[in-house]
C-alpha positions in Angstrom: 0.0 0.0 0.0 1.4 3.1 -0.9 0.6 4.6 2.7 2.9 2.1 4.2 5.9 1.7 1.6 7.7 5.0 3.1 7.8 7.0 -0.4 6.3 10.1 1.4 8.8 11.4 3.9 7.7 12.4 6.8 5.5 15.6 6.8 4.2 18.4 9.4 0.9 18.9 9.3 -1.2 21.2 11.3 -4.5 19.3 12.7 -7.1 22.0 13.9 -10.2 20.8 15.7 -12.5 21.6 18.2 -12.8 21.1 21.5 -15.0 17.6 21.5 -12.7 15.7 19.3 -9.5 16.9 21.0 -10.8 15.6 24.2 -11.9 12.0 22.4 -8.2 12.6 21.3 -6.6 13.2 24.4 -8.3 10.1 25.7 -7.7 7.7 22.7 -3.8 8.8 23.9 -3.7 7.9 27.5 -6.4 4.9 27.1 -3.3 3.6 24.7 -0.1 5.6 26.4 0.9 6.6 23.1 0.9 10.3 21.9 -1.9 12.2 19.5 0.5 12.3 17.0 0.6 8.6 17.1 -3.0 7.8 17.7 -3.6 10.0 14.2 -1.5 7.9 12.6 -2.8 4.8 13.7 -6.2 6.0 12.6 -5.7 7.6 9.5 -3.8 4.3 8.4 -6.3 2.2 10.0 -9.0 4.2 7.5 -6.3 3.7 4.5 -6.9 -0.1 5.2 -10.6 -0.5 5.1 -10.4 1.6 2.0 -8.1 -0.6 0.7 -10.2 -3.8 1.3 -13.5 -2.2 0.5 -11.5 -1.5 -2.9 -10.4 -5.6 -3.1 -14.1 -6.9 -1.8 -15.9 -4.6 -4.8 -13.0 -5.8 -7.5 -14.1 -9.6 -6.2 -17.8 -9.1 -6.2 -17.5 -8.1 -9.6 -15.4 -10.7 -10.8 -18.0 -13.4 -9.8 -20.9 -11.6 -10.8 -19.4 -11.3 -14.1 -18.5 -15.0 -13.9 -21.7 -15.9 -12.8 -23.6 -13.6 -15.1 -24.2 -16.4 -18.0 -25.7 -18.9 -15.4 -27.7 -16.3 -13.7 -28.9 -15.8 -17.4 -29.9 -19.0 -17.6 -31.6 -19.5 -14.6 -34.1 -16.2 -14.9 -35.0 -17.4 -18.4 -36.3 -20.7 -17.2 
C-alpha cells in the first residue's frame, strides 16, 4: 500500500479541531499511552486499510458476478 511503503517522507501537518474531538483525542492517547501524534496515525492508516479492502471486496464481487452472469442468465429465463 502506498501509505505504508515510506515514499512520502515524513511531513508536518497542522490538525485544527474543536474542543470535542480533541478531548476524544486526548483520551484515545492515555487509554493507549501513546501520543496524539501517534494515535492519528494509527487511525488515519487504519482508515487507509478498510479503503483498501473495501477497494479488493468490490473488484471480487464483480469478478463473480461477471463469472456468474451467464448462469444467472440462464436461470431467470427458465
Amino acid at each position: 500500500m502506498w501509505y505504508q511503503n515510506g515514499i512520502i517522507a515524513d511531513m508536518s501537518l497542522t490538525f485544527r479541531t474543536n474542543e470535542q474531538i480533541d478531548q476524544i483525542l486526548e483520551d484515545l492517547a492515555a487509554v493507549e499511552q501513546r501520543s496524539k501524534q501517534e494515535v492519528l496515525e494509527r487511525l488515519v492508516l487504519e482508515a487507509g486499510e478498510k479503503l483498501d479492502r473495501r477497494a479488493r471486496f468490490e473488484a471480487a464481487y464483480e469478478q463473480v458476478m461477471n463469472d456468474l452472469a451467464p448462469v444467472l442468465e440462464r436461470l431467470k429465463d427458465n
